[in-house]
C-alpha positions as CSV (number, residue, x, y, z in Angstrom):
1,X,144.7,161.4,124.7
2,X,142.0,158.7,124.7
3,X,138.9,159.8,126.5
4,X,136.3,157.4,128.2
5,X,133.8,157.4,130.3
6,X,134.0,154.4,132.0
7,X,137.8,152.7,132.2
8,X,138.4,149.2,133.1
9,X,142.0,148.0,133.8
10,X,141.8,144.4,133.9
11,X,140.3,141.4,131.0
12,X,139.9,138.4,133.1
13,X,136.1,137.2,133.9
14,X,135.8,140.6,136.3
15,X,136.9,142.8,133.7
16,X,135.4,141.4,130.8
17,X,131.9,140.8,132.5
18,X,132.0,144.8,134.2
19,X,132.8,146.3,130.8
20,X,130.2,144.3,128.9
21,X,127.5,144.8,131.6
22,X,128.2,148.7,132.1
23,X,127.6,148.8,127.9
24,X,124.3,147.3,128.4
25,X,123.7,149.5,131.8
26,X,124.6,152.6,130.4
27,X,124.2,152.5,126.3
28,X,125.2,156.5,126.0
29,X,128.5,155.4,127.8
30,X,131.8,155.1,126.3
31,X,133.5,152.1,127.9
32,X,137.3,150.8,127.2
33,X,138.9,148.0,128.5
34,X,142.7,147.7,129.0
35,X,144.4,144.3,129.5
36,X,148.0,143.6,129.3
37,X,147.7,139.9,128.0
38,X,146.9,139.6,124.0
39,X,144.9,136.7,124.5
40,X,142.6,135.5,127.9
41,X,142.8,132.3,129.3
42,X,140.0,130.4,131.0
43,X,141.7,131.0,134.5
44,X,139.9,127.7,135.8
45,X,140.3,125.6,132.9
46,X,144.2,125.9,132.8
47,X,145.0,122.7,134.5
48,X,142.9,120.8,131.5
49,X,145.4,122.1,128.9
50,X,147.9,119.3,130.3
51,X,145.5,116.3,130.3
52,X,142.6,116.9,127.4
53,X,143.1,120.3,125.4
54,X,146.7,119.7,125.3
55,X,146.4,123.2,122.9
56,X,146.3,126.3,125.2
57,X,144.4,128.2,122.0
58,X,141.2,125.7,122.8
59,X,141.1,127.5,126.4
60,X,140.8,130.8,125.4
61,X,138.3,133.5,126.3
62,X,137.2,135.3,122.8
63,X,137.3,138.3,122.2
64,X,134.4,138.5,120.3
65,X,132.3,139.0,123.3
66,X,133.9,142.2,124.5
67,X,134.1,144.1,120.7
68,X,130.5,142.8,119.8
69,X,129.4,144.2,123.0
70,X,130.6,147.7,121.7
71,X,133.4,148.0,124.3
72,X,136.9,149.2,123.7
73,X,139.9,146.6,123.5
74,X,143.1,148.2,124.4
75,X,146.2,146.1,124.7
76,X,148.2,147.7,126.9
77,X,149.6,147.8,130.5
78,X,148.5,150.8,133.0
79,X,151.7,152.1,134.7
80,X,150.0,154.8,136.6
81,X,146.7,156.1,137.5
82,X,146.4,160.0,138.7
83,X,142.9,159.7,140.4
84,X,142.9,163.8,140.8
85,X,143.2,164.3,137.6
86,X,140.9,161.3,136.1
87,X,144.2,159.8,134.2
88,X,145.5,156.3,133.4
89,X,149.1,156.3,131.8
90,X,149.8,153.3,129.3
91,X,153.3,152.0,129.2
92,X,153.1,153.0,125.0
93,X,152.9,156.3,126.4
94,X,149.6,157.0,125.5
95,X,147.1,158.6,128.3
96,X,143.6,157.7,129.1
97,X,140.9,159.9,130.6
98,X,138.3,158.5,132.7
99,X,135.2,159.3,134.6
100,X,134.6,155.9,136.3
101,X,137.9,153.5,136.8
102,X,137.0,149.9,137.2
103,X,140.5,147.6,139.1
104,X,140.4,144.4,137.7
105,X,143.5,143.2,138.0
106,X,143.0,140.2,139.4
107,X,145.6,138.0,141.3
108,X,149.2,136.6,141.4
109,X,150.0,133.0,142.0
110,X,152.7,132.7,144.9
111,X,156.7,132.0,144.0
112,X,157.9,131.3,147.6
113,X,161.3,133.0,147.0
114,X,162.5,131.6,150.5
115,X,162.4,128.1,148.9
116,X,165.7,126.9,148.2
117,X,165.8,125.9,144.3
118,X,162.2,127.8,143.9
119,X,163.9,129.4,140.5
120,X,165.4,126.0,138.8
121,X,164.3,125.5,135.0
122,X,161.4,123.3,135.1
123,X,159.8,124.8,137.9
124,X,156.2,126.2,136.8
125,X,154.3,128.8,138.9
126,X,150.9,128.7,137.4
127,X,150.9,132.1,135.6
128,X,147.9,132.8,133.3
129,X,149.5,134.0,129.8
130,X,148.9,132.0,127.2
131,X,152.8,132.1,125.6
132,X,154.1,130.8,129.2
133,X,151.8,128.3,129.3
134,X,152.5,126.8,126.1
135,X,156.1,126.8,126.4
136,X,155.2,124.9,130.2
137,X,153.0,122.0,128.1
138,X,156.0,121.8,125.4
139,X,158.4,121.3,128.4
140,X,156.4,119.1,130.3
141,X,155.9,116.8,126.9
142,X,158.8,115.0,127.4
143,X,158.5,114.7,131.3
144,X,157.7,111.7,133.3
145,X,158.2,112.7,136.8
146,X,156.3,116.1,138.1
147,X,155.9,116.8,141.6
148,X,152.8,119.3,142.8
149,X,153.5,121.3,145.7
150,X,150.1,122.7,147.4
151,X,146.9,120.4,147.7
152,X,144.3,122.7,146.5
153,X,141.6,122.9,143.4
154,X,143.9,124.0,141.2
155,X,146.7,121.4,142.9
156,X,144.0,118.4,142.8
157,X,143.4,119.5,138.9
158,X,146.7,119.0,137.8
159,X,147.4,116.3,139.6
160,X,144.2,114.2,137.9
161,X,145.4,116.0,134.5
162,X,149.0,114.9,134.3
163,X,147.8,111.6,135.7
164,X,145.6,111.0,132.9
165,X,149.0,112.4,130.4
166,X,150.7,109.3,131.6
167,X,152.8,111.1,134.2
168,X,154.2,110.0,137.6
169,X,152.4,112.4,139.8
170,X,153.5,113.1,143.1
171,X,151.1,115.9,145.3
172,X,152.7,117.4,148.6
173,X,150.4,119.0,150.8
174,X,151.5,120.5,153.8
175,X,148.3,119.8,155.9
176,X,146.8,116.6,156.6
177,X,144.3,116.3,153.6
178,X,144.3,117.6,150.5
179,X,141.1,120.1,149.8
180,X,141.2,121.0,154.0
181,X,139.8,124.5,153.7
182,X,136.9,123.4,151.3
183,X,135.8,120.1,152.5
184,X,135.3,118.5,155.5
185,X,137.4,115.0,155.9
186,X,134.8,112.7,154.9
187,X,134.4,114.3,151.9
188,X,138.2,114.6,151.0
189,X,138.9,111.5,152.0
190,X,136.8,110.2,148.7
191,X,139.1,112.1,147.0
192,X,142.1,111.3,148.3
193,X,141.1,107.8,147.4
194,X,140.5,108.3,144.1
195,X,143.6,110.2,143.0
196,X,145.3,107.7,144.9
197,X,143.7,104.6,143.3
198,X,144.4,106.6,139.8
199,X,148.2,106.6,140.6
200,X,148.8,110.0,142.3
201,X,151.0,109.7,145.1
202,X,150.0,111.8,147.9
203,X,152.4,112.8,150.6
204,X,150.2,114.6,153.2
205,X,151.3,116.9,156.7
206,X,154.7,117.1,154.8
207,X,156.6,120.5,154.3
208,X,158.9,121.2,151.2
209,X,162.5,121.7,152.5
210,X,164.4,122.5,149.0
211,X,163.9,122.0,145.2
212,X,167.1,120.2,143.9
213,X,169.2,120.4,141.0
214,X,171.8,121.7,139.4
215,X,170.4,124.4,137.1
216,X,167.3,121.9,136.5
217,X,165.2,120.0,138.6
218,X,166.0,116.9,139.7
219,X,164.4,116.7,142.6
220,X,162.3,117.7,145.6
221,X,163.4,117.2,149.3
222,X,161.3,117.0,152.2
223,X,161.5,117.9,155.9
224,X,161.6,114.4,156.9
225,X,164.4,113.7,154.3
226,X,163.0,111.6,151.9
227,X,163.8,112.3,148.2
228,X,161.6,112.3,145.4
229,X,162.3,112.2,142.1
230,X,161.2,115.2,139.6
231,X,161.9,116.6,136.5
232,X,159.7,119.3,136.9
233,X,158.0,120.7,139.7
234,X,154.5,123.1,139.5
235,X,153.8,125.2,142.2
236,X,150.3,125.2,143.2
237,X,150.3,127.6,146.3
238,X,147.8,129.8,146.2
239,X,147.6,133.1,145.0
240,X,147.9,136.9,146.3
241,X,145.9,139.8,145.0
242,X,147.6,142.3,142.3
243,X,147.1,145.4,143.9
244,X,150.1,147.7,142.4
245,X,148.0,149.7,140.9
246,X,145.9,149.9,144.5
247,X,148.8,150.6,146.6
248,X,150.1,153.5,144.1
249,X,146.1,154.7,144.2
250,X,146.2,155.0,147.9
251,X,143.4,152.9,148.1
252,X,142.5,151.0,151.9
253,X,143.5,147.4,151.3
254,X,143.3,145.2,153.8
255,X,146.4,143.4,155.9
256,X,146.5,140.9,153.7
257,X,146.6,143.0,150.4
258,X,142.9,143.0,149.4
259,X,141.5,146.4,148.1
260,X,138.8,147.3,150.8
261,X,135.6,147.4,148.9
262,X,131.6,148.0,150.1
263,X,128.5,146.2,149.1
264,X,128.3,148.2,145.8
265,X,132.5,147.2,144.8
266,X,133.2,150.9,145.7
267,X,136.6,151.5,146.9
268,X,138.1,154.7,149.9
269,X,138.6,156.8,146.4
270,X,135.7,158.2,144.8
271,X,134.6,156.9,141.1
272,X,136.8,154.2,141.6
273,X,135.7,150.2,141.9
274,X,137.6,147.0,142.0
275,X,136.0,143.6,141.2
276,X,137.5,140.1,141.4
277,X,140.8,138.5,142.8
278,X,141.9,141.9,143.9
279,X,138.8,143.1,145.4
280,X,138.4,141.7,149.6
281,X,136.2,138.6,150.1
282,X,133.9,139.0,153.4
283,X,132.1,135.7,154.5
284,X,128.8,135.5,154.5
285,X,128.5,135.0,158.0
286,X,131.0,135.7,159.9
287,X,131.9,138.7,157.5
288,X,135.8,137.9,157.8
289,X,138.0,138.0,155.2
290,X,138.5,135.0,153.5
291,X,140.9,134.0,150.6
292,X,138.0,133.3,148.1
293,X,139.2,133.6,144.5
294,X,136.9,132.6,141.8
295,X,136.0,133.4,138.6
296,X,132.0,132.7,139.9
297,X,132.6,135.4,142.4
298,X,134.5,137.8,140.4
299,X,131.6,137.6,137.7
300,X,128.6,138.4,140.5
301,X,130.7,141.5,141.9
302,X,131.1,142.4,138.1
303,X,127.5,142.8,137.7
304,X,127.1,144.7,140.9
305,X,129.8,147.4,140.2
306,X,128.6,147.8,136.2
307,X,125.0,148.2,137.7
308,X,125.9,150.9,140.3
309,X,128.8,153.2,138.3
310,X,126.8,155.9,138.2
311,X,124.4,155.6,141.5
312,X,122.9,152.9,143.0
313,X,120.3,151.1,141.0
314,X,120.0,147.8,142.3
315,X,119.8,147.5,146.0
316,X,122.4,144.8,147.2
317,X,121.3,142.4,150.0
318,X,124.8,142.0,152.3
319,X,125.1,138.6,151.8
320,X,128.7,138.6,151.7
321,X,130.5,135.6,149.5
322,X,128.5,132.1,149.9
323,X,131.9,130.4,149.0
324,X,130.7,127.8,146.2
325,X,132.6,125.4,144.7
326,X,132.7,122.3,142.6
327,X,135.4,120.5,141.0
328,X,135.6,117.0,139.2
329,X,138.4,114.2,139.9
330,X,138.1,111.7,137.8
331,X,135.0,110.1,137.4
332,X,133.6,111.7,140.5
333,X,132.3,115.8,140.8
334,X,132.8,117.3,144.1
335,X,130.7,121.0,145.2
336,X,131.0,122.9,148.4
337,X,129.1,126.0,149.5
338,X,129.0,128.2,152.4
339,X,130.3,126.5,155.4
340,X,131.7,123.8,155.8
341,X,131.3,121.6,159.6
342,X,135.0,122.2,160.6
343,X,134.9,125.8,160.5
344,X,131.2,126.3,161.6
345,X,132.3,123.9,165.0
346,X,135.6,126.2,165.7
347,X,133.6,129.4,165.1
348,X,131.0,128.5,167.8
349,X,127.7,127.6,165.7
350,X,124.8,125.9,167.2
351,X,124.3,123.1,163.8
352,X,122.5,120.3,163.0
353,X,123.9,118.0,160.6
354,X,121.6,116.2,157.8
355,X,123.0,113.3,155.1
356,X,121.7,111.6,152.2
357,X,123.0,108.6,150.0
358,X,121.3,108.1,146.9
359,X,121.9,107.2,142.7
360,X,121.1,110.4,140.7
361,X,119.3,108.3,138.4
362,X,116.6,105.8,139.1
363,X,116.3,103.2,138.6
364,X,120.0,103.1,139.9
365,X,120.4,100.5,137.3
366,X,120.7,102.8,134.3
367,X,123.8,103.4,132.3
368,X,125.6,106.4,133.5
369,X,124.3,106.3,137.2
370,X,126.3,107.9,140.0
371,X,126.0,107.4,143.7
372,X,125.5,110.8,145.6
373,X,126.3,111.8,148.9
374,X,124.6,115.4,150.0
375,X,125.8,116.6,154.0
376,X,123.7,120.0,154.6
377,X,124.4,121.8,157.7
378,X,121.6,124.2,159.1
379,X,121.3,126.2,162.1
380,X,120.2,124.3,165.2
381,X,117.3,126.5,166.5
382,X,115.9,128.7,163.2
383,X,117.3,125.5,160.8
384,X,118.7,127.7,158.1
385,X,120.8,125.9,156.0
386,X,124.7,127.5,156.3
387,X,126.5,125.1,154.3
388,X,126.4,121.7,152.1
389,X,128.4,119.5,150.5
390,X,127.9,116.8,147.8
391,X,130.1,114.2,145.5
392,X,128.8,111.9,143.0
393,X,128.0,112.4,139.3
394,X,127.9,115.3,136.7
395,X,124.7,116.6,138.7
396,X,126.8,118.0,141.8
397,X,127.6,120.9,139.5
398,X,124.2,121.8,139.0
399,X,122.7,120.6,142.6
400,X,125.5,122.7,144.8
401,X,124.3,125.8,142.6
402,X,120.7,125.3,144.2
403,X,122.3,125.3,148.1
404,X,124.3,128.4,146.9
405,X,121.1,130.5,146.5
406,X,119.6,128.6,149.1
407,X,122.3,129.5,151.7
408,X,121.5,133.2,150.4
409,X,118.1,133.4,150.5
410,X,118.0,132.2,154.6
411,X,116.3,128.7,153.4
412,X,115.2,126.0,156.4
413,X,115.6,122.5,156.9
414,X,111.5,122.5,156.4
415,X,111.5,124.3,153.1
416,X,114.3,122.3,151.3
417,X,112.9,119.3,152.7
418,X,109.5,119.9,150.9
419,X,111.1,122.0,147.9
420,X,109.3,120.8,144.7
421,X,111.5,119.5,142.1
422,X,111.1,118.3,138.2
423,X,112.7,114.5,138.3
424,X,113.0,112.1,135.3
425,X,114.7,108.7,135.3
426,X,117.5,109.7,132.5
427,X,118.3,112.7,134.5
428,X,117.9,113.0,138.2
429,X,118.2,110.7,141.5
430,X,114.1,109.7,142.4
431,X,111.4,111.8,143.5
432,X,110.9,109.9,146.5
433,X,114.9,110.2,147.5
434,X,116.1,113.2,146.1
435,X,119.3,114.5,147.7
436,X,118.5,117.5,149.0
437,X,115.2,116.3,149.8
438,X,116.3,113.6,151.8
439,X,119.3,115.4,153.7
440,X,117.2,118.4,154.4
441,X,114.8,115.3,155.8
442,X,117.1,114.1,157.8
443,X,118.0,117.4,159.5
444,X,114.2,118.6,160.2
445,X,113.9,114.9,161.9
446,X,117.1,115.6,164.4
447,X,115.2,119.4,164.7
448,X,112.1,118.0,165.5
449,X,113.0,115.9,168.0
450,X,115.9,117.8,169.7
C-alpha cells in the first residue's frame, strides 16, 4: 500500500496546479497525483491542433512541472475511494492511503445519445486524450466537409481552425447567435461576421434532427429539412461534470451534477476537496449556479484548496466566479467578464451602460493597429462595474484581465475612469482615449447627470 498525505485524483490544470501548490504549502507533506491519461492536453488549446499545431504532442502539458515540483505521478485510474477508512483503490489493484483527497476529475463533453446517428464513424465528441485526438486529426485529413453542432468557444474555435485547414465548415447553433450566453448581440454579431466573411457557414435558431449515414456520416439533417453535406461531424455541446467518483463518495452535488463545495473547495465529507470542472460554479452576484468551466477558474480554486488542506490560511473574500473569458477569431480577440447586459436586464439590475471606440495603438496609423470596442456595465446608483466586454486586437486578452479584478475588487465608474495607466505608441491605444478610460468616462457622464 502506497501511503500519502495529501491524494489528488485528477491531472488537468486543477489537479496539476493543487498538487504543485500544496508541495510549496506544506514542504514536510507527501503529495501524489493520480491521473488516468499518460499524457495532458492543453484542454483549451485542443481546437488549435486542427488548424496550426496540426501535431497533438505540440499541445501537451509537461510533466516536468509536476515531478520537479517533488510530487508523485501515478498513472492510474481510481475505481473506489473508502472515505472511512482514508483509501483510494487503483484499477492495477494497488491501494492508496490518504490524509487529504483532492477530486479533480474534471468534466465530460456531452454525446447526446437521443440523437439519431450520434454514434456513426466520423462523428467526434471532443474528448481530451491525446491518442483519440490524433486518430480524430488523421481522420479529418482527408475531409472536406465537417459540420459543428453547438455554437460555443470551443464550437467557434474549431470552426475558425478547420476553416483556416481548407475545410467546408458548416456551424449549427440551436439559438439565434452563436456565443449567446457569453456576449451580448452586438458583440457576437462581429463575430458572426467574421467567421462568416472567412467561409463558415452559420445556420443559427436551427435544431439537429438526425446524423445520416450508413455506418459513416454522410450527412446532417435539420428540423426544417434541409440537408447538409458532411463527412464528419464534431460535436461541440458542452460538457457535464465527472462526478463518479462523487456520487460513489456520497458527496452533495448539486441538481445538475456539480459537487457542492464552500469558499475554501471543501466538500459535505470531511478532508475531502474538489477543484475544477467538477467542483459547482456560484456567480458572483447572484450566487446561482452557473455552467462556468475553465481552466482560469479551475487554476484560482486550485490555489485556494492547496492553501487551506490543513486549516484555513488565507481568508477567502466570497466573490464567487467573475466568469472571464477571451477568445480570438481570426484576426479579431474577443473577452468577456462578469455580466453580461442580457442577463443583468432579465435578473432585475439597476445598470448604466458606458462604450468606447478607439485604435490600441496611436497613432492609429501604425502597423499592427486594431480598432477596439470596450461596453462596461456598472451599477446605476453605487457605479460598480458588474461586467465588460471588449473585441479588437491582441490587447483584449490582457485588458479583460484588468475588468476581471476590477469586477472583484467592487471598482466604480469614477475610479476606472481616472485609473492611471503606463501607454506607449507601439503598444497601447492613447493616453487621452484609453478604453477603459473612456467607457468608464462615458458611464460616470450618464451617472452624473441621471
Amino acid at each position: 500500500m502506497i501511503e500519502t498525505d495529501i491524494l489528488v485524483i485528477g491531472g488537468s490544470a486543477g489537479g496539476i496546479l493543487t498538487a504543485t501548490t500544496a508541495r510549496r504549502m506544506y514542504p514536510d507533506k507527501k503529495v501524489v497525483m493520480v491521473r488516468k491519461n499518460k499524457t495532458v492536453m492543453v484542454p483549451c488549446g485542443i481546437p488549435y491542433i486542427f488548424g496550426t499545431l496540426y501535431d497533438t504532442a505540440k499541445n501537451r502539458i509537461p510533466d516536468e512541472m509536476v515531478k520537479n515540483a517533488g510530487v508523485e505521478l501515478i498513472i492510474d485510474e481510481v475505481i473506489s475511494v473508502d472515505k472511512d477508512k482514508k483509501v483510494a483503490v487503483l484499477k492495477s489493484g494497488e491501494e492508496i492511503k490518504w490524509d487529504k483527497l483532492v477530486l479533480a476529475t474534471g468534466s465530460l463533453p456531452v454525446i447526446p445519445k437521443w440523437l439519431p446517428g450520434h454514434d456513426l464513424e466520423n462523428v467526434f465528441p471532443i474528448i481530451k486524450d491525446e491518442e483519440y485526438l490524433a486518430n480524430m486529426l488523421n481522420k479529418l485529413q482527408d475531409i472536406k466537409d465537417v459540420v459543428i453542432i453547438g455554437g460555443g468557444f470551443i464550437g467557434v474555435e474549431f470552426a475558425e481552425q478547420l476553416s483556416k485547414a481548407g475545410k467546408q465548415v458548416t456551424l449549427v447553433e440551436i439559438a439565434n447567435k452563436i456565443l449567446w450566453q457569453a456576449f451580448d448581440d452586438e458583440i457576437a454579431a462581429i463575430a458572426e461576421q467574421d467567421l462568416e466573411s472567412n467561409g463558415v457557414t452559420l445556420k443559427l435558431g436551427e435544431k439537429v434532427k438526425a446524423i445520416l449515414g450508413n455506418g459513416k456520416v454522410e450527412a446532417v439533417e435539420l428540423e426544417s429539412g434541409e440537408k447538409i453535406n458532411a463527412q464528419a461531424v464534431i460535436l461541440s455541446m458542452g460538457v457535464v461534470p465527472n462526478t463518479e467518483l462523487a456520487q460513489q463518495l456520497g458527496l452533495d452535488l448539486t441538481r445538475k451534477g456539480a459537487i457542492v463545495v464552500d469558499e475554501y473547495m471543501r466538500t459535505s465529507a470531511p478532508d475531502i476537496f474538489a477543484v475544477g470542472d467538477c467542483a459547482v460554479k456560484r456567480d458572483c452576484f447572484t450566487n446561482r449556479h452557473v455552467p462556468i468551466l475553465l481552466a482560469s477558474t479551475a487554476a484560482m480554486e486550485a490555489r485556494i484548496a492547496a492553501a487551506n488542506l490543513y486549516g484555513i490560511r488565507l481568508i477567502r473574500e466570497n466573490r464567487g466566479t467573475v466568469s472571464a473569458f477571451s477568445t480570438k477569431i481570426f484576426n479579431k480577440t474577443y473577452g468577456v467578464a462578469g455580466i453580461i447586459e442580457r442577463f443583468a436586464k432579465e435578473d432585475g439590475f439597476d445598470y448604466i451602460v458606458g462604450k468606447a471606440a478607439t485604435m490600441d495603438r496611436h497613432p492609429g496609423s501604425l502597423p499592427g493597429a486594431s480598432k477596439v470596442e470596450v461596453k462596461l456595465i456598472f451599477s446605476r446608483n453605487s457605479g460598480v462595474l458588474i461586467g465588460g466586454q471588449i473585441v479588437g486586437g491582441d490587447s483584449v486578452g490582457e485588458m479583460i484581465n484588468i475588468l476581471s479584478l476590477a469586477i472583484q475588487k467592487g471598482i466604480t465608474a469614477n475610479e476606472l475612469s481616472t485609473m492611471q495607466v503606463a501607454t506607449h505608441p507601439l503598444v497601447t491605444a492613447s493616453p487621452i482615449a484609453y478604453p477603459i478610460n473612456a467607457a468608464a468616462l462615458d458611464a460616470l457622464v450618464k451617472i452624473c447627470n441621471r
